[in-house]
C-alpha positions as CSV (number, residue, x, y, z in Angstrom):
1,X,79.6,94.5,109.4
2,X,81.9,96.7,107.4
3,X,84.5,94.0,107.2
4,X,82.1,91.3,106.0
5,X,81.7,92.4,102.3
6,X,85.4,91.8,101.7
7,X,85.6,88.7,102.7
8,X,82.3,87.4,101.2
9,X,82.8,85.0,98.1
10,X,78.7,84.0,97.4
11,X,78.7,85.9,94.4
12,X,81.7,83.0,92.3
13,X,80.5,80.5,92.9
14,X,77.4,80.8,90.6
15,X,79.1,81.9,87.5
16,X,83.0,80.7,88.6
17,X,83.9,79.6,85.5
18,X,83.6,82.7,83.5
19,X,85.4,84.0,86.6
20,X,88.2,82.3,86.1
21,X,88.0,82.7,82.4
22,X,87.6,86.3,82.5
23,X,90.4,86.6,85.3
24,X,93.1,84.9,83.1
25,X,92.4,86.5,79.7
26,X,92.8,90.1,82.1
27,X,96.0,88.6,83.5
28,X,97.4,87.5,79.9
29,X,96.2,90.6,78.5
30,X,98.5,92.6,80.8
31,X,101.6,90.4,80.2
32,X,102.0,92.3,76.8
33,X,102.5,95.5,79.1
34,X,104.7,94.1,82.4
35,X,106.9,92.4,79.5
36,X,107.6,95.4,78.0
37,X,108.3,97.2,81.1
38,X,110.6,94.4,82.5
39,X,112.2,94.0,79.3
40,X,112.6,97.4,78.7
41,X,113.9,98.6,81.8
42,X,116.4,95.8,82.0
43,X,117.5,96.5,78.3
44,X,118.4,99.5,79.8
45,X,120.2,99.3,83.0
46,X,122.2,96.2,81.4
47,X,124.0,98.5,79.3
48,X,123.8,101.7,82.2
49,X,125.1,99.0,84.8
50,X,128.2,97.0,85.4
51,X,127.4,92.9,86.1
52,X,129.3,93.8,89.4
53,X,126.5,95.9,90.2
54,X,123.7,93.0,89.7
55,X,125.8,90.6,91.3
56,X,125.8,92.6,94.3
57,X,121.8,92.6,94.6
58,X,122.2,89.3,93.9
59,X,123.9,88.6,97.1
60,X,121.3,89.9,98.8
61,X,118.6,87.9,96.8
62,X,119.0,85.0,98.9
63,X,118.3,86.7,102.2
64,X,115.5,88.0,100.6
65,X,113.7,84.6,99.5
66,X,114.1,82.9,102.6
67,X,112.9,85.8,104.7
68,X,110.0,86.0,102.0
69,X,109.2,82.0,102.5
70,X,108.9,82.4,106.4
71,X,107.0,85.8,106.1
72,X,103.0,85.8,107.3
73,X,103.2,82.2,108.2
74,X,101.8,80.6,104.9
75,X,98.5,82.6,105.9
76,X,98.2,84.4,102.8
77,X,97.8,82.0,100.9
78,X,95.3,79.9,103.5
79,X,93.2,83.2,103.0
80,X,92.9,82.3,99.5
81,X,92.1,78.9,99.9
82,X,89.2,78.6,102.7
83,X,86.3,77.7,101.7
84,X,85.0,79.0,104.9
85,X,86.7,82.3,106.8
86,X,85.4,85.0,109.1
87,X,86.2,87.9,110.3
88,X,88.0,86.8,113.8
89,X,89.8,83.8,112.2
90,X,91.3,86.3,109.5
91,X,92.6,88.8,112.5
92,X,93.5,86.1,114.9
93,X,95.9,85.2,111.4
94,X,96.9,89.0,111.0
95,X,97.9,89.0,114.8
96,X,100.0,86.1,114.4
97,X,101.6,86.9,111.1
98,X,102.4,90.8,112.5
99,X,104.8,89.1,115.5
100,X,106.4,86.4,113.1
101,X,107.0,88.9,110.8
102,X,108.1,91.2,113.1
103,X,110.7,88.6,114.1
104,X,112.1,88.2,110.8
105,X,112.6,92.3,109.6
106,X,114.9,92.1,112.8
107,X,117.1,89.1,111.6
108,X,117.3,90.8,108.5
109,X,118.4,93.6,109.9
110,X,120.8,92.1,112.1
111,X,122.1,89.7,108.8
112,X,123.0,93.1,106.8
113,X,126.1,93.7,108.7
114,X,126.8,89.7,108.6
115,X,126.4,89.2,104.9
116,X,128.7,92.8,104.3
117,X,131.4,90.1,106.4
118,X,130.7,86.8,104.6
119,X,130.8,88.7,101.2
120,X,133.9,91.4,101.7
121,X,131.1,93.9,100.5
122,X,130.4,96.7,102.7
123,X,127.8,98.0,100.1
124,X,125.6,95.1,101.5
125,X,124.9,97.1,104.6
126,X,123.0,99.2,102.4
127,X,121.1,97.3,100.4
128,X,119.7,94.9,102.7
129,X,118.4,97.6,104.9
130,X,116.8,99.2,102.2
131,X,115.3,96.0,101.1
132,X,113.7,95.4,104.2
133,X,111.7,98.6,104.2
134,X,110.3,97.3,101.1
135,X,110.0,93.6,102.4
136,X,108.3,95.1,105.9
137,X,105.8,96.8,103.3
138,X,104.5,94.0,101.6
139,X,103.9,92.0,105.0
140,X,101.7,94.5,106.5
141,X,99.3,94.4,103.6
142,X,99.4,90.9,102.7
143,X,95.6,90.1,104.3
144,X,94.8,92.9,102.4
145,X,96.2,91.3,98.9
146,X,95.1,87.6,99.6
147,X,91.2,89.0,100.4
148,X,91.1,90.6,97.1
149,X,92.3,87.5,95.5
150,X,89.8,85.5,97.4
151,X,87.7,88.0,95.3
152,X,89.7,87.6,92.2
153,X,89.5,90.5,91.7
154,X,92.3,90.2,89.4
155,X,91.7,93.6,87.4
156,X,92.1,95.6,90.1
157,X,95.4,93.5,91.2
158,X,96.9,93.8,87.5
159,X,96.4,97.5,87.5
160,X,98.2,98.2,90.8
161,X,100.8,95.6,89.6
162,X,101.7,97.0,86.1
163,X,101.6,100.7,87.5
164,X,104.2,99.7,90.5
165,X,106.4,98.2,87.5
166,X,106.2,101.5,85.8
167,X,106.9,103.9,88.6
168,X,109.8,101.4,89.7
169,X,111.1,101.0,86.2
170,X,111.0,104.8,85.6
171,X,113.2,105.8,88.9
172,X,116.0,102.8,88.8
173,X,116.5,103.9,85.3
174,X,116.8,108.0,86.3
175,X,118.8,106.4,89.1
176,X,120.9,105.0,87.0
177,X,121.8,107.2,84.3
178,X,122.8,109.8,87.7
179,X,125.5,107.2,88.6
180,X,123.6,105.3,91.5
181,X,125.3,102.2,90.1
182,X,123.7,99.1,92.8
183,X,121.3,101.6,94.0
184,X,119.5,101.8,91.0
185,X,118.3,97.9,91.0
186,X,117.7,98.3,94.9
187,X,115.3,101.6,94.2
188,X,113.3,99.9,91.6
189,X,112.0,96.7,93.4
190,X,111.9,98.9,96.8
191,X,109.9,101.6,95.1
192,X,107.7,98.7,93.6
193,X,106.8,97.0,96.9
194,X,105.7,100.4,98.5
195,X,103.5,101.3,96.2
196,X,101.8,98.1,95.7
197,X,101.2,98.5,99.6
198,X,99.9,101.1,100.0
199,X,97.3,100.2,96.7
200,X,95.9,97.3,98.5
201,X,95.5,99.3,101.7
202,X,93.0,102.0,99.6
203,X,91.4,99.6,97.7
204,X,90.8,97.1,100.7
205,X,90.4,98.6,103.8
206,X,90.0,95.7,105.9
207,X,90.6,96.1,109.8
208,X,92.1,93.4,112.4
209,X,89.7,93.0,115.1
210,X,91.7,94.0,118.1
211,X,90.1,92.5,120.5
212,X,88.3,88.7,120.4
213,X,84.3,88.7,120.8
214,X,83.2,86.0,123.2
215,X,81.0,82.8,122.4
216,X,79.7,79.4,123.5
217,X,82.1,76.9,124.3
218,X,80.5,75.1,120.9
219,X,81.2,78.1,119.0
220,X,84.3,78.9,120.5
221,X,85.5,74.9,119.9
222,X,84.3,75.4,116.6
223,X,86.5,79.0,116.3
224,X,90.1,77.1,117.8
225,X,88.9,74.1,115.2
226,X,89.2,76.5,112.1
227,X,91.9,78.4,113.2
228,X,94.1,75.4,114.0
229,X,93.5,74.0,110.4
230,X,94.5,77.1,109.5
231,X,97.8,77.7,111.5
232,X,98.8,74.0,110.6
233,X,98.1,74.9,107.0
234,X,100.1,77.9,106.7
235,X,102.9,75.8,108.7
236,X,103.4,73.5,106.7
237,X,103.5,75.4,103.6
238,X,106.4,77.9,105.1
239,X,108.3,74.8,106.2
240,X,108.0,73.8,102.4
241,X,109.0,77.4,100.7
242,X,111.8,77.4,103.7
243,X,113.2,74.1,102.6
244,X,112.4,74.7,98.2
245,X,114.5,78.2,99.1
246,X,117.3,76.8,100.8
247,X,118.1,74.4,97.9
248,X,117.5,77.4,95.2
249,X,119.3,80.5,96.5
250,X,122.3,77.9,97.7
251,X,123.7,78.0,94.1
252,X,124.2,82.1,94.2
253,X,125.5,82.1,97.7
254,X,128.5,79.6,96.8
255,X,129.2,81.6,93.6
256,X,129.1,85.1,95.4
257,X,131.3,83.4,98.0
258,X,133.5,81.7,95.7
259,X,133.9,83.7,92.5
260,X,132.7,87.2,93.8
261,X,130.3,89.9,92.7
262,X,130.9,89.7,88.4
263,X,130.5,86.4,88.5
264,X,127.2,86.0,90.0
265,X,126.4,89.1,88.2
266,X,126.3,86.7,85.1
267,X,124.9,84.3,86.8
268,X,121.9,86.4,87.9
269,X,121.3,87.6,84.7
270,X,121.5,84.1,83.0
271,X,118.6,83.0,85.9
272,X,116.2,85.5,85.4
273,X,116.3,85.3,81.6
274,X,116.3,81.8,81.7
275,X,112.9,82.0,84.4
276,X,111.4,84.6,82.5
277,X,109.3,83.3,79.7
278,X,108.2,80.7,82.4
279,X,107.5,83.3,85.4
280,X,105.2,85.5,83.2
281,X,103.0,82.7,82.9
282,X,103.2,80.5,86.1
283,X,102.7,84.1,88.3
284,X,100.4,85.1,85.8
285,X,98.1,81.8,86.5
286,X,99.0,81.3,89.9
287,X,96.4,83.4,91.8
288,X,93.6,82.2,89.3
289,X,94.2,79.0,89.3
290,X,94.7,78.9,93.4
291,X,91.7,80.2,93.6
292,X,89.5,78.2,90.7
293,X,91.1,75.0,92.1
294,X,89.6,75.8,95.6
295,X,86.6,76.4,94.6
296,X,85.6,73.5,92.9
297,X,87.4,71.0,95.3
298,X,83.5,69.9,96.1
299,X,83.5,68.2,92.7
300,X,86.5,66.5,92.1
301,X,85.3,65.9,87.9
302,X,85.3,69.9,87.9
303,X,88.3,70.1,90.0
304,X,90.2,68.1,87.5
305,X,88.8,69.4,84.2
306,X,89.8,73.0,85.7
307,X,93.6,71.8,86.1
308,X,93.7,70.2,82.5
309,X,92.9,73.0,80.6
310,X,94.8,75.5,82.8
311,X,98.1,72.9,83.4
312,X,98.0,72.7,79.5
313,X,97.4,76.6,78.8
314,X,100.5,76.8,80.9
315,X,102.3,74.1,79.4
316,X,101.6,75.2,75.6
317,X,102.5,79.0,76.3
318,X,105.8,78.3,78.6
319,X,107.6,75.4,77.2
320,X,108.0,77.0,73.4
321,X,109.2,80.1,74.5
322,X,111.9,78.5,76.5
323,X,112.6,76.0,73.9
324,X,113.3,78.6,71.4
325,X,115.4,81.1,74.0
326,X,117.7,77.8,74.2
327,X,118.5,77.6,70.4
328,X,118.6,81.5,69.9
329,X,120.6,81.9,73.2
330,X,123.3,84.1,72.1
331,X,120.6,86.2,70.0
332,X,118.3,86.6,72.6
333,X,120.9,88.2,75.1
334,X,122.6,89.8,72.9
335,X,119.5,91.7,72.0
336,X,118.3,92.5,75.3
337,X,121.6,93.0,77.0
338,X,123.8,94.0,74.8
339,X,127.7,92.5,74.2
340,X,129.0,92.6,77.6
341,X,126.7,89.8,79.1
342,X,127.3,87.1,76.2
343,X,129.1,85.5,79.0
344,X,126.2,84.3,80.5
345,X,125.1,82.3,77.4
346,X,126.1,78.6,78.4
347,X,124.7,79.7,82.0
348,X,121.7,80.7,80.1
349,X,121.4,77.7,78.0
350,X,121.9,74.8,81.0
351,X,119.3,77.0,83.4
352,X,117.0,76.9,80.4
353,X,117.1,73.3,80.5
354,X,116.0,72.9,84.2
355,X,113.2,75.2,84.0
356,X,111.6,73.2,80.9
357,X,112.0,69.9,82.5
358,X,111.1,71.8,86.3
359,X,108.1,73.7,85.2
360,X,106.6,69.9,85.6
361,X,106.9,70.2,89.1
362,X,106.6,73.5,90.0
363,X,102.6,73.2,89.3
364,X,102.4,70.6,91.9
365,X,102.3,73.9,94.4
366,X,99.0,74.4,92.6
367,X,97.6,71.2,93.6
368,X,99.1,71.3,97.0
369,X,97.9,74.6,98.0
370,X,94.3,74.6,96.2
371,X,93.6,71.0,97.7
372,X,95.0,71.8,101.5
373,X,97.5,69.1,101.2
374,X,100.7,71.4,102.3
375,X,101.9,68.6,105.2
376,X,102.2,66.4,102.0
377,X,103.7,69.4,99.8
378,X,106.1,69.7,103.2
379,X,107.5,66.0,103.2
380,X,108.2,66.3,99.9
381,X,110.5,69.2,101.1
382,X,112.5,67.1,103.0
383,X,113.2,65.3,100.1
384,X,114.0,67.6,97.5
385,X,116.1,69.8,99.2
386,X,118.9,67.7,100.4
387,X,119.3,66.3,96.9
388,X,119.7,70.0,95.3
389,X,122.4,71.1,98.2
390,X,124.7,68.1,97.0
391,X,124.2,67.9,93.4
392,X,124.9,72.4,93.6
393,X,128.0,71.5,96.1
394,X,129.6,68.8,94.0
395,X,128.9,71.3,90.7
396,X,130.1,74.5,92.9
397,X,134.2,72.6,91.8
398,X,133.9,73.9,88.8
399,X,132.7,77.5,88.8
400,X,129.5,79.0,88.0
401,X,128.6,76.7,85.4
402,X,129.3,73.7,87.4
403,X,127.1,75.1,89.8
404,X,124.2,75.7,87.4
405,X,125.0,72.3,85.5
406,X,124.0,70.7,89.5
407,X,121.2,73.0,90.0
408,X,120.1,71.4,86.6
409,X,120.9,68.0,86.7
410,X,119.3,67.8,90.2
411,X,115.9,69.1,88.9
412,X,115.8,66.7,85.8
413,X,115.9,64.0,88.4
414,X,113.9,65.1,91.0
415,X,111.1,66.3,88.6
416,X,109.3,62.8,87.5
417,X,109.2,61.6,91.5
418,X,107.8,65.1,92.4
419,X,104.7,64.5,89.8
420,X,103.9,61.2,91.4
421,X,104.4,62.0,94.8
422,X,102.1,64.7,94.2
423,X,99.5,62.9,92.4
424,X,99.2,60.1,94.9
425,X,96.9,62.0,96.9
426,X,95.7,64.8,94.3
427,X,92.3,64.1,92.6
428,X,94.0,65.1,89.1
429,X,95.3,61.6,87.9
430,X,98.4,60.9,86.3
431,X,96.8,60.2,82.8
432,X,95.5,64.1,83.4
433,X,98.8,65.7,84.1
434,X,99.8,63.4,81.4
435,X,97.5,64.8,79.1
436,X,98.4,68.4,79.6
437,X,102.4,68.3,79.7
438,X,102.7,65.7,76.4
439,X,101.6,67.6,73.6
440,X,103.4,71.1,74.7
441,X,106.5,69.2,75.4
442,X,106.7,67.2,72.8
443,X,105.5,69.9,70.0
444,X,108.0,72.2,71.6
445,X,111.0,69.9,71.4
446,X,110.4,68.7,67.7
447,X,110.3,72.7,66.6
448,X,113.4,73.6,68.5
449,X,115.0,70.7,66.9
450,X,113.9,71.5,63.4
451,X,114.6,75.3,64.0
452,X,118.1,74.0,64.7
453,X,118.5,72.2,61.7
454,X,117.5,75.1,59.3
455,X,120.1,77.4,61.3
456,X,122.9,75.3,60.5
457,X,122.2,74.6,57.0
458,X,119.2,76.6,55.5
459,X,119.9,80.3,56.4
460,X,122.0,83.1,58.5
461,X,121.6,86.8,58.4
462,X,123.7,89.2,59.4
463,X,121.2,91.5,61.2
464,X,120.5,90.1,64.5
465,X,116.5,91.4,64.3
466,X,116.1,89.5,61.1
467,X,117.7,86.4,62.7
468,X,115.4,86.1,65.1
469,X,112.0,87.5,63.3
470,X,112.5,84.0,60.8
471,X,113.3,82.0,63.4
472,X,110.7,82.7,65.9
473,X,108.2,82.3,62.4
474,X,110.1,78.9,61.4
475,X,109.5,77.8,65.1
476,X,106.1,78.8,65.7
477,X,105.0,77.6,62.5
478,X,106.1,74.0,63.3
479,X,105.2,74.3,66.8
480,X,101.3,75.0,65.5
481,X,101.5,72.5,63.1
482,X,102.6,69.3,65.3
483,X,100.5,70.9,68.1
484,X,97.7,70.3,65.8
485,X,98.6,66.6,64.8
486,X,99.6,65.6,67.9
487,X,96.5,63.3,69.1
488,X,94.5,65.7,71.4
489,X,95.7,68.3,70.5
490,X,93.0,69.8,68.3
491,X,90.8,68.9,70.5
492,X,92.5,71.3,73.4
493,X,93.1,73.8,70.6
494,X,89.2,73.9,69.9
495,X,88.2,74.1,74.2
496,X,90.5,76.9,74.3
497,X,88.7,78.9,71.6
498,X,85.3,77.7,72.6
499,X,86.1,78.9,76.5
500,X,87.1,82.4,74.8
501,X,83.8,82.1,73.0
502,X,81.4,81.6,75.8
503,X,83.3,84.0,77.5
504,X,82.7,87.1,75.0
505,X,78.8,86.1,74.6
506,X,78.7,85.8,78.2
507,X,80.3,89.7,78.7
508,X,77.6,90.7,75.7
């Protein structure tokens, strides 16, 4: 059958570890590229573009993420991680997903002229209707996406990604520079989302069966059995990215509401900078790992050595960058943004803070998805979300700050509970998630601490490229060098380059 060979996974699972290996050394070797292109182009409309102009997108943002966390009912990501699928499960999901998704492009239509009310911005019309076209995109081809990462085929995913990127980058900035002001941000991720659709359609022309083929009443028990483990899967994880989304976009819809469209402008700005480091990595990993994890479930001593080394390749590329974009705060957004956004700098700095200690329980989606435990991933939902509402309301008294200060303080308490919530019914134990977050934390903290020090009362330079060149060598240097006494971690240091190894004679 023609749709058989795409969703046919025979071929990992006799060589799924250089797989994996081979699928995160392509994704790592295109963050180089998408870093210069995000980078880049924001470099570039930061100084085109007024922080009215972000904050205006930004108000949109949270429409955007919660219509994102209900769209294609969790299934994508349940095509990733069945074991097991055919053909007439994977269009029964398609069916399904087409008429909830269809359902939410009309409340986001209806909600463009609401939010242009709630806001006082008329310009809102606009860009939420635009932004569903894109949105409307991406859920048409998601089976199309989640089958080739059931593949991972992750080279062909990078490629489409980093030349959407471009193309985007390329016409927000001609946008730009013709005076589209807002229009420019909306065109780039717009622009970005269509052509990633339409990719995935030519690379992976899988077709819904329309109709249902008949069977036995075994088979066809057997059939609703699947498909109901299925549904309930992709339930409960949309109930979870509904709930997680609530508590994360509430802190930009008090601050557009309250303080207006500048103000979350710099607010914006501060959250994506302060996410970024972590984003390129976690993103980067996430469809790997997803589908590694999955794979090996059958062994649980695979499943875990799997999340060990990847948790702490995480860990030890993440957690330094962000500890050194909190001590060179000012320098780093200075840099990329120029002198108008050194207003976001505290933001910057306490946002930092809450993805370093939060990046501990943002990999719990990892184990949740890749294990199937998304009802326990959902409880915690109920959890976690009402504590971030109040701890962002009481912070929302004192401005934008106070808002992210809550955002931050609510993470660094809900982080360590998360973990062991998690790990009570993971197979990964708490002495292996121990394992991979100590030595990156602790490494990183020391070297930020020390590259502190020698700021205040070692050296300062006047040009702001210098600055950072010594101190990014300063930290890196004592980031290696208590990385490598740190008990472990020579050993992890050594795996890492022996996985590399095998790797390269395997490709010979």
């Amino acid at each position: 059958m023609k749709n058989s060979r795409h969703l046919n996974t025979d071929t990992l699972r006799s060589d799924l570890k250089r797989r994996s290996l081979l699928s995160g050394l392509i994704s790592f070797a295109a963050q180089p590229i998408k870093l210069g292109l995000g980078i880049g182009s924001t470099a570039i409309l930061a100084r085109i573009l007024t922080p009215a102009d972000f904050g205006l997108v930004a108000m949109v943002a949270p429409l955007l993420s919660l219509a994102d966390s209900l769209s294609n009912f969790g299934l994508e990501t349940a095509t990733v991680q069945r074991e097991e699928l055919d053909n007439q499960q994977l269009s029964a999901s398609f069916w399904l997903s087409l008429k909830v998704n269809a359902i939410v492009v009309a409340l986001m239509v209806i909600m463009a002229g609401i939010l242009a009310q709630f806001y006082g911005e008329e310009e809102l019309i606009t860009i939420t209707l635009l932004m569903t076209l894109g949105f409307a995109a991406v859920c048409l081809t998601f089976v199309h996406k989640s089958l080739l990462k059931r593949q991972m085929r992750f080279g062909i995913l990078t490629t489409i990604e980093v030349i959407s990127l471009t193309l985007g980058a390329a016409i927000a900035i001609m946008a730009a520079y013709k005076g589209w002001g807002y229009l420019a941000l909306v065109l780039q991720l717009v622009v970005m989302q269509l052509v990633q659709s339409i990719a995935y359609l030519i690379v992976c022309p899988w077709l819904p069966e329309k109709q249902i083929k008949q069977h036995t009443s075994n088979q066809k028990n057997q059939q609703d059995s699947n498909l109901q483990a299925i549904l309930s899967y992709g339930a409960h994880l949309t109930g979870f990215r509904f709930l997680m989304r609530i508590g994360m976009q509430l802190d930009r819809i008090l601050i557009g509401y309250l303080s207006g469209a500048t103000a979350l402008g710099f607010y914006q700005v501060a959250y994506k900078w302060s996410y970024f480091s972590f984003q390129q990595v976690y993103f980067s990993l996430f469809d790997v790992a997803v589908s590694s994890f999955s794979r090996t479930l059958h062994d649980k001593n695979l499943y875990r050595s799997y999340c060990r080394k990847v948790l702490m390749l995480l860990f030890g590329l993440c957690m330094p960058a962000l500890a050194f974009s909190f001590v060179e705060a000012r320098e780093v957004l200075l840099l990329l943004l120029g002198n108008q956004w050194l207003e976001a700098v505290p933001l910057f700095r306490v946002l930092s803070i809450a993805v370093f200690v939060g990046s501990m329980y943002r990999v719990t989606k990892w184990l949740y998805i890749s294990s199937g435990q998304t009802q326990q991933q959902f409880r915690w939902g109920l959890i976690h979300t009402p504590v971030v509402i109040l701890a962002v309301a009481i912070g929302s008294r004192w401005g934008a700050f106070g808002v992210g200060a809550g955002y931050t303080s609510a993470i660094c308490l809900l982080t360590y509970p998360s973990v062991a919530f998690c790990l009570k019914t993971s197979p990964l134990t708490k002495k292996d998630f121990l394992a991979a977050v100590s030595c990156p934390a602790l490494s990183s903290i020391i070297a930020a601490f020390i590259l502190y020090l020698c700021k205040q009362f070692i050296f300062s330079f006047d040009n702001l490229i210098i600055s950072l060149f010594v101190s990014l060598t300063i930290f890196c240097i004592a980031y290696i060098c208590f990385w490598l006494v740190f008990p472990g971690g020579r050993q992890a240091a050594a795996e890492v380059l022996l996985n590399i190894k095998q790797l390269r004679q395997k490709s010979d």
